[in-house]
Backbone as JSON, one array per atom type, in Angstrom:
{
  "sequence": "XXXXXXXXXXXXXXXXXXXXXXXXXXXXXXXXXXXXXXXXXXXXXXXXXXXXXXXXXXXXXXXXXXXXXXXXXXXXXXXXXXXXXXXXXXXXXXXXXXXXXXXXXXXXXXXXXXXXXXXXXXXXXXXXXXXXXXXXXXXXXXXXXXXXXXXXXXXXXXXXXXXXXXXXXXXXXXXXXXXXXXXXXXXXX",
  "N": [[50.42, 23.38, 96.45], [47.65, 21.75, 95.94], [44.35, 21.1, 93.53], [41.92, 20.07, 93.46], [39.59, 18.8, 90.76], [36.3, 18.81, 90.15], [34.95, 17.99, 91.99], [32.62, 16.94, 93.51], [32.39, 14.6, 92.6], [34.04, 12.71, 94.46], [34.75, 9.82, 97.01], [34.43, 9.09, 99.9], [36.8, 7.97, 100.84], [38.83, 7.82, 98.72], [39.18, 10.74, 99.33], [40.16, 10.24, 101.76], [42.05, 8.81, 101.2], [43.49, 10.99, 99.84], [44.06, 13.16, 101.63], [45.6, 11.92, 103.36], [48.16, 11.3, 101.59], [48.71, 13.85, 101.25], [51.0, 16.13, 102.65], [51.23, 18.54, 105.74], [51.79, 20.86, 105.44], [50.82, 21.35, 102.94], [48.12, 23.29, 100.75], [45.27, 22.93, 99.66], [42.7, 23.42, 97.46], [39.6, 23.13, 96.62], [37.23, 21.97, 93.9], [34.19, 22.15, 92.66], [30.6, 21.38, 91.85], [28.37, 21.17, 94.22], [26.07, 19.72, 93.17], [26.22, 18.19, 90.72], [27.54, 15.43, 89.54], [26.96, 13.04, 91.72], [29.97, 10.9, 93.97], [30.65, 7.39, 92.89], [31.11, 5.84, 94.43], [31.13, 5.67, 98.23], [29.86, 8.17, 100.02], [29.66, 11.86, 100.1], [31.23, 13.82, 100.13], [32.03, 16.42, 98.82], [29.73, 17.76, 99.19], [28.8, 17.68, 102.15], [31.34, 18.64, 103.38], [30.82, 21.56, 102.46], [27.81, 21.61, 103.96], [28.97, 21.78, 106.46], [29.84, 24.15, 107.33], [32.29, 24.56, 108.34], [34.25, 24.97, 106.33], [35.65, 27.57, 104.23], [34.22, 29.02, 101.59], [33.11, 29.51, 97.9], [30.66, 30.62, 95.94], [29.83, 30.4, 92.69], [27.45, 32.53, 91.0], [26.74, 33.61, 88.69], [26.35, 32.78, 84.84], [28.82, 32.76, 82.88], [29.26, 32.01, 79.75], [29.41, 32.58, 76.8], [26.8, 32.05, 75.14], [24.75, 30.01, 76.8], [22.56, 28.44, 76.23], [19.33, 26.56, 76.12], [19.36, 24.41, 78.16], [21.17, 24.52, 80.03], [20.59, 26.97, 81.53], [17.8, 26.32, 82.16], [18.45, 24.89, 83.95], [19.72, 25.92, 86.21], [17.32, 27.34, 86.85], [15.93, 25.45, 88.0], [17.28, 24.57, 89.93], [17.08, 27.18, 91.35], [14.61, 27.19, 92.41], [12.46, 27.17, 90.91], [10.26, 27.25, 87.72], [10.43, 27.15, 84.61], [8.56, 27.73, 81.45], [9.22, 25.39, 78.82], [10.55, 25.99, 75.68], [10.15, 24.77, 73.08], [12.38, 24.63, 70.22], [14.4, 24.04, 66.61], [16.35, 24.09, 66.89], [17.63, 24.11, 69.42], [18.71, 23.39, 72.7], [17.59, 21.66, 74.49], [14.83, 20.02, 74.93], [11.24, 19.49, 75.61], [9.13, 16.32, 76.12], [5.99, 15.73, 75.78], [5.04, 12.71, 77.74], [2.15, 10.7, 78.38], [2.51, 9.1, 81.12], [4.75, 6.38, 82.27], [5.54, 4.05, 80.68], [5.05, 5.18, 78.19], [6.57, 7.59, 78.44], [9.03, 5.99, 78.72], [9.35, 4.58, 76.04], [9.64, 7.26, 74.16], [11.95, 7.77, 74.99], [13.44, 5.99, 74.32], [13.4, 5.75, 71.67], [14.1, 8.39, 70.57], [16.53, 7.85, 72.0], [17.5, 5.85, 70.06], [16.58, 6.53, 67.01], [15.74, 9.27, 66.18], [17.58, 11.24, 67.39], [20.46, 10.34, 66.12], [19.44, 10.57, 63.9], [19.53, 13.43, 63.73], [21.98, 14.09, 64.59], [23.36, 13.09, 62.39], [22.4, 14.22, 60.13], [23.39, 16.99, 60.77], [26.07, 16.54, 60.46], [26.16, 15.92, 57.72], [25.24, 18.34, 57.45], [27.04, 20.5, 57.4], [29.1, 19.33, 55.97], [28.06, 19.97, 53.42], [27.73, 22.6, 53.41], [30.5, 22.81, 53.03], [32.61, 22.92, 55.44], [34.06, 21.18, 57.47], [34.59, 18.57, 58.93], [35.68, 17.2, 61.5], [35.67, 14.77, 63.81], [33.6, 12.43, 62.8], [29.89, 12.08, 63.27], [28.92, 9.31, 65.83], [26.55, 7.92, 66.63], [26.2, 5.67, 68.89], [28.28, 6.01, 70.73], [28.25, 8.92, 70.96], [25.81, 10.01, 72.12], [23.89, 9.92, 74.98], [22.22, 8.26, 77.84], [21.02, 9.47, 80.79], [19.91, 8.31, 84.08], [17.57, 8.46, 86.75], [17.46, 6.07, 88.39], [18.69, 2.71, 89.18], [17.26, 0.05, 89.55], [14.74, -1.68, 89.41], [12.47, -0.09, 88.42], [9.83, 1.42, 86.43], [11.55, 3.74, 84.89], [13.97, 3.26, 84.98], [17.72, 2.35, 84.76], [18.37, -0.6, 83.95], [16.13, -1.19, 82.92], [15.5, 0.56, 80.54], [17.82, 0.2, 79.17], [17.18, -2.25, 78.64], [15.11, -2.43, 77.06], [15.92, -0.92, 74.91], [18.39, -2.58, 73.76], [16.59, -4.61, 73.15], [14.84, -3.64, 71.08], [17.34, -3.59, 69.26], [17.99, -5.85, 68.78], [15.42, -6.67, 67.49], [15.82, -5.1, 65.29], [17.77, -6.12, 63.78], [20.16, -5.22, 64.48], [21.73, -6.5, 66.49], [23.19, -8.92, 67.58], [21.75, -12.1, 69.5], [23.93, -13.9, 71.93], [23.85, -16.79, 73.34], [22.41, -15.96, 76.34], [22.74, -13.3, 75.86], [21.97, -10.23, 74.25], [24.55, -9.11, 71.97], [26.39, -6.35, 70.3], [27.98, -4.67, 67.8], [30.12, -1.89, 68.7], [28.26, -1.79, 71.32], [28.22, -0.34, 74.86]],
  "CA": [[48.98, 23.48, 96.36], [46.7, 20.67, 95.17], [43.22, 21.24, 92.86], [40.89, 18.56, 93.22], [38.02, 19.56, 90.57], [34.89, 18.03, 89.95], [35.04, 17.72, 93.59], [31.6, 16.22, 93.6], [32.45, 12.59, 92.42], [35.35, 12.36, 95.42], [33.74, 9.59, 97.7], [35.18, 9.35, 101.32], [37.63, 6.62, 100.85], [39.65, 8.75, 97.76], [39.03, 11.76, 100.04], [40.55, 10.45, 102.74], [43.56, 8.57, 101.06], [44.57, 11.97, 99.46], [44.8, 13.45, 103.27], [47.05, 10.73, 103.84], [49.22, 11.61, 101.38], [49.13, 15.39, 101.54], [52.06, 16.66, 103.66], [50.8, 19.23, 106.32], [51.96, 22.79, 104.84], [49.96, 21.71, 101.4], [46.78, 23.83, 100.61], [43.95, 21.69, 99.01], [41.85, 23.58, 96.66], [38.87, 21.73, 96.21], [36.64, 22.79, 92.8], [32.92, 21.39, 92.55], [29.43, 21.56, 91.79], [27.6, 19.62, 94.8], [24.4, 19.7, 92.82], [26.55, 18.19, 89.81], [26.99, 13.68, 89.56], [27.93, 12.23, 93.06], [30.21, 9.93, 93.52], [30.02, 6.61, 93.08], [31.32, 5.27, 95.83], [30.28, 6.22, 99.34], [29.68, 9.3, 100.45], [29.12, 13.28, 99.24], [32.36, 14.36, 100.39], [32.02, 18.05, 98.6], [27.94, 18.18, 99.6], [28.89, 17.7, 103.31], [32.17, 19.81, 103.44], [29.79, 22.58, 102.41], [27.0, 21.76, 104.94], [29.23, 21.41, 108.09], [30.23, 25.19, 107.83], [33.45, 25.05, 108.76], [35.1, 25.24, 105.27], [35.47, 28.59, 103.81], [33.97, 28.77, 100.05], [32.83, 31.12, 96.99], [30.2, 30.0, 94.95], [29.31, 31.51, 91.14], [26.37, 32.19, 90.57], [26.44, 34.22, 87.46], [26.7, 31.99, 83.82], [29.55, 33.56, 82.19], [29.46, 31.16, 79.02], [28.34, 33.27, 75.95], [25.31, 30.9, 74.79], [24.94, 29.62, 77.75], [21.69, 27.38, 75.84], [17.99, 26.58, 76.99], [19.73, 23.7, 79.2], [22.02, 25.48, 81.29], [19.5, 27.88, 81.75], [16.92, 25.91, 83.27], [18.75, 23.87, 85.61], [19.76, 27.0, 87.31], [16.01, 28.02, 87.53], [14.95, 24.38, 89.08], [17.94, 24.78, 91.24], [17.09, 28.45, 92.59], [13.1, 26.5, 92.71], [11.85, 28.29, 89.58], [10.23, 26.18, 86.51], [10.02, 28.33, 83.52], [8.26, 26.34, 79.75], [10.47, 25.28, 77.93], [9.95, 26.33, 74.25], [11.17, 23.75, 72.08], [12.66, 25.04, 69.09], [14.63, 22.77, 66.18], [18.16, 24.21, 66.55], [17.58, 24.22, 70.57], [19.46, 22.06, 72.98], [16.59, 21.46, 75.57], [12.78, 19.83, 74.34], [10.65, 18.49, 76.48], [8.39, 15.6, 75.06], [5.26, 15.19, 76.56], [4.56, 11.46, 77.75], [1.4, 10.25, 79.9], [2.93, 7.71, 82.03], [5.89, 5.87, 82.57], [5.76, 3.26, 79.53], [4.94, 6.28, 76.73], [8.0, 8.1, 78.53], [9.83, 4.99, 77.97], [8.94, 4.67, 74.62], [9.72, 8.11, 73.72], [13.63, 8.0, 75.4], [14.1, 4.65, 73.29], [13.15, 6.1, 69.63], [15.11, 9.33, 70.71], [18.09, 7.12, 71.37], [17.45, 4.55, 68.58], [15.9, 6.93, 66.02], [15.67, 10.81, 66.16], [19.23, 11.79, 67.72], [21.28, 9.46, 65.36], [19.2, 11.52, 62.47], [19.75, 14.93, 64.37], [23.85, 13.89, 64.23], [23.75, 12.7, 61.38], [22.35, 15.17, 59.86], [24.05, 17.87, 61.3], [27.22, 16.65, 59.84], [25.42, 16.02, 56.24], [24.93, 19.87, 56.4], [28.45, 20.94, 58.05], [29.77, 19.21, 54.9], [27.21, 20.53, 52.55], [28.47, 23.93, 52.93], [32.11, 22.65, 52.63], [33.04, 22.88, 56.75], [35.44, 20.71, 58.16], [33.79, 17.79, 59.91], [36.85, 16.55, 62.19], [35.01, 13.94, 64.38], [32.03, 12.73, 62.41], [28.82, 11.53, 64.49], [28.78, 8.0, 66.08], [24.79, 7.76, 67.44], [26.38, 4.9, 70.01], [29.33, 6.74, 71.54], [27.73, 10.15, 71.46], [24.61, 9.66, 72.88], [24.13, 9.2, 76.59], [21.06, 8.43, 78.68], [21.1, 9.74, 81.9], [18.67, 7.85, 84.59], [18.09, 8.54, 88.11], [17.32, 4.89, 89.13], [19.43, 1.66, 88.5], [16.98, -0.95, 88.45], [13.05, -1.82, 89.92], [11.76, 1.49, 88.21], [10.3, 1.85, 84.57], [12.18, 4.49, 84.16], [15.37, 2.78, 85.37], [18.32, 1.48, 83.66], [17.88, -1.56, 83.77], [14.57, -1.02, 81.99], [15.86, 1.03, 79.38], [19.27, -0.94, 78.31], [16.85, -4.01, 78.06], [14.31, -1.77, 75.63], [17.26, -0.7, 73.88], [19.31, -4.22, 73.32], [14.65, -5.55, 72.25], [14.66, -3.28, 69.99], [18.15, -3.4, 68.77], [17.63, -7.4, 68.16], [14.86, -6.62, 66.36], [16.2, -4.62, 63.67], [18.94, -6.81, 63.6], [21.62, -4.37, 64.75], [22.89, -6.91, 67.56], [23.13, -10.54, 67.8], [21.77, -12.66, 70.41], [24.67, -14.43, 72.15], [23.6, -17.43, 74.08], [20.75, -15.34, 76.98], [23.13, -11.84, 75.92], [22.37, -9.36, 73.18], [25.91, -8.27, 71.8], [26.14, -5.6, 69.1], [29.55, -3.78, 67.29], [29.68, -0.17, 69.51], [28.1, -1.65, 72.35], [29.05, 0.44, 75.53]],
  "C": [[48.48, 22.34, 95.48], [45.18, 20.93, 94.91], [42.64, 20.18, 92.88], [39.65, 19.37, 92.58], [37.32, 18.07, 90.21], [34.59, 17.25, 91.0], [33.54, 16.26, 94.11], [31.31, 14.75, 93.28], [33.84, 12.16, 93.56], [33.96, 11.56, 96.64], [34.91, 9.87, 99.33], [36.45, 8.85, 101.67], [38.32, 7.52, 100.12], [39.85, 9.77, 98.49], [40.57, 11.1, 100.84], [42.29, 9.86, 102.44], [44.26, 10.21, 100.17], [44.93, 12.71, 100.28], [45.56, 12.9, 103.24], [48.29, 11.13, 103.08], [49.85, 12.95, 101.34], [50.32, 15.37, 102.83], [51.16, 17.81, 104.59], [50.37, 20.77, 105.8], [51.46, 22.52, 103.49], [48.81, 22.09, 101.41], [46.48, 22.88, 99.46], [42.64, 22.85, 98.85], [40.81, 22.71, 96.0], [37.48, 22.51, 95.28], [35.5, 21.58, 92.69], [31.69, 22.07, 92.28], [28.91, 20.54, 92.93], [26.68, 19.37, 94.15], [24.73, 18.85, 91.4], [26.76, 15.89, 90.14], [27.7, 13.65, 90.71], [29.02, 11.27, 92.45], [30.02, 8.6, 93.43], [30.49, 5.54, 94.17], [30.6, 6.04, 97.36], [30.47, 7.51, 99.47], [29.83, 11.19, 99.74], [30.06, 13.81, 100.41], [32.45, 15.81, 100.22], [30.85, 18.59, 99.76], [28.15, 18.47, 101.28], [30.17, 18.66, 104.08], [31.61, 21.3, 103.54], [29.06, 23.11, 103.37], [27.97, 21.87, 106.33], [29.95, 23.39, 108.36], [31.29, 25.79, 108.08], [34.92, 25.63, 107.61], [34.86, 26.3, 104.7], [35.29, 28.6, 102.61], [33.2, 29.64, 99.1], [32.0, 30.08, 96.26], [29.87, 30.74, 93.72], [28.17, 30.86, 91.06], [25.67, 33.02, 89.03], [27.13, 33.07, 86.31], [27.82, 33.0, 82.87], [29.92, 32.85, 80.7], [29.08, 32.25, 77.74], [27.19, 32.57, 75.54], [25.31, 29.86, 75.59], [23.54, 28.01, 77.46], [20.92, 27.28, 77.22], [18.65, 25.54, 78.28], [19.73, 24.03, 80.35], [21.26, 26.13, 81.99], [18.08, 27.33, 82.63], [17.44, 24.95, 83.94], [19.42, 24.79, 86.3], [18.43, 27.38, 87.86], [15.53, 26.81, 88.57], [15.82, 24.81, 89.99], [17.88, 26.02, 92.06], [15.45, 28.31, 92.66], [12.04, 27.01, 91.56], [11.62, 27.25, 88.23], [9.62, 27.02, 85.32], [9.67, 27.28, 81.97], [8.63, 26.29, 79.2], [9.64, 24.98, 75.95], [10.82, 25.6, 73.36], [11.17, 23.98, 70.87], [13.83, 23.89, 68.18], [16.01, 22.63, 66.63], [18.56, 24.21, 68.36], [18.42, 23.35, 71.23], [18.81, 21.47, 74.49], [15.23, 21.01, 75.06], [12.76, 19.3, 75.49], [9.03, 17.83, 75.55], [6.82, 15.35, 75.97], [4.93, 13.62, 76.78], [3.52, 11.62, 78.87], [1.33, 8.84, 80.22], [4.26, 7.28, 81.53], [6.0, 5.16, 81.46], [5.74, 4.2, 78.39], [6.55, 6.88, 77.43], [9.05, 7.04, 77.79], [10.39, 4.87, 76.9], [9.85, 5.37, 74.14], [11.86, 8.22, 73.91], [14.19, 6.81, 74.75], [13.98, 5.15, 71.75], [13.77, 7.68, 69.77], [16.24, 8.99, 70.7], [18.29, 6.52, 70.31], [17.41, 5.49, 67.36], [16.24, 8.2, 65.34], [16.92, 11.22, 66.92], [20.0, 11.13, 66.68], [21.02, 10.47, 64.45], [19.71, 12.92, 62.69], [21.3, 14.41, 63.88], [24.07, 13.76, 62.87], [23.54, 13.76, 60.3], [22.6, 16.61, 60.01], [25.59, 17.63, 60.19], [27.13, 16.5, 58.06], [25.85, 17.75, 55.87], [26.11, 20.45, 56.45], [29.24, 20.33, 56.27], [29.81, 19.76, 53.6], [27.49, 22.22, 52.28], [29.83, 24.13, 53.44], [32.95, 23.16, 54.22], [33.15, 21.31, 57.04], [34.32, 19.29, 59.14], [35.01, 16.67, 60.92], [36.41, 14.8, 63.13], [33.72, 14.02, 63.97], [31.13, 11.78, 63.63], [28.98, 10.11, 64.34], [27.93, 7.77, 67.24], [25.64, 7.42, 68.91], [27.32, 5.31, 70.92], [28.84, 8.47, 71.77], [26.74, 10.84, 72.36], [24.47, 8.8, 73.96], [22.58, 9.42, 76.96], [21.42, 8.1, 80.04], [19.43, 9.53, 82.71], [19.3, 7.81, 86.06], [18.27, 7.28, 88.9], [18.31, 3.82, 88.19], [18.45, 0.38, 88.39], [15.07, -0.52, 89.34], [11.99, -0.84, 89.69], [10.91, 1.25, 86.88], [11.12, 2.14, 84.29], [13.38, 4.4, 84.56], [16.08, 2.21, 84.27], [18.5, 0.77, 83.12], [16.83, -1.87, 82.23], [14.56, -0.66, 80.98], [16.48, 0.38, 78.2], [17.87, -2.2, 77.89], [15.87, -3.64, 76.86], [15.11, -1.52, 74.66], [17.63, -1.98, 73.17], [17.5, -4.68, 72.44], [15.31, -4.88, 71.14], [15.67, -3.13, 69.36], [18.51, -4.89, 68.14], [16.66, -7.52, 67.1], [14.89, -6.68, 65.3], [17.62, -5.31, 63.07], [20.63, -6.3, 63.66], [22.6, -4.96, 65.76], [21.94, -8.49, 67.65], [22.86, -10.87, 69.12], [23.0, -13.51, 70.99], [24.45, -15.28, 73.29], [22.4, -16.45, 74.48], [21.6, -13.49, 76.62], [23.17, -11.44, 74.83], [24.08, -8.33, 73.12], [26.04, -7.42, 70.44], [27.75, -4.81, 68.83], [28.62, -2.49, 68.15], [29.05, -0.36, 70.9], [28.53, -0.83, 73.82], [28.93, -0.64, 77.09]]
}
């Protein structure tokens, strides 16, 4: 028996060379979220397995996590079409910021990465120490902190667009050297 999880980043090409090497009499357990990151190569290999019917499959739909957090919690409601307000509290792990328009959004997801998460980490492990707990892996803003964007470039709110707000304002403050036409900084990713 062979487990393929996180089924949902398998593009067609990986798919199809692990047929190839499967032997006949091996069962192929295949573990996914389709609704979870494609892959990045071609094709939605789980997503279409699914749709064509013919594959037999169980889905969970109960959260069995104990604090399952505001997150979790509402990306089940968008995904069963349901948008419930999200109450942004300090110790929470879900806000939503209001911006009007695409450049204030901007804005707001650059001084969250740059600014206000770094302090959130950082201060988190300040207090973890402060009442004498164990801080095994302390916070590092640039490796911890991810921004997730649906578009790669011609958007505002693309990556492109971001990374290059990021690297401005990271020249600015003098956290990363220009190098020839490329900002390079220690931690870069």
């Amino acid at each position: 028996c062979v487990v393929v999880d996180e089924a949902s980043m398998v593009d067609i090409y990986l798919f199809r060379s692990l047929l190839r090497a499967l032997p006949d009499s091996t069962y192929l357990l295949i573990v996914g979220d389709p609704n979870q990151l494609p892959s990045v190569g071609v094709g939605s290999v789980l997503r279409d397995l699914l749709r064509s019917g013919v594959v037999p499959h169980a889905e969970l739909t109960t959260i069995k996590r104990q604090n399952p957090g505001a997150l979790l919690t509402h990306i089940h409601e968008v995904k069963a079409g349901r948008w419930t307000p999200v109450a942004n509290s300090k110790d929470g792990d879900l806000f939503v910021l209001p911006a009007t328009g695409e450049a204030l959004a901007l804005q707001a997801i650059v001084d969250l990465y740059l600014d206000r998460l770094p302090k959130l980490l950082l201060a988190q492990d300040a207090q973890a120490l402060a009442e004498g707990k164990a801080v095994l892996s302390p916070a590092d803003p640039l490796q911890d902190i991810q921004i997730l964007l649906p578009w790669r470039q011609k958007r505002t709110l693309c990556t492109e667009t971001v990374n290059t707000e990021v690297q401005r304002r990271r020249v600015a403050a003098g956290a990363v050297r220009m190098v020839g036409k490329w900002p390079l900084g220690v931690g870069d990713k």
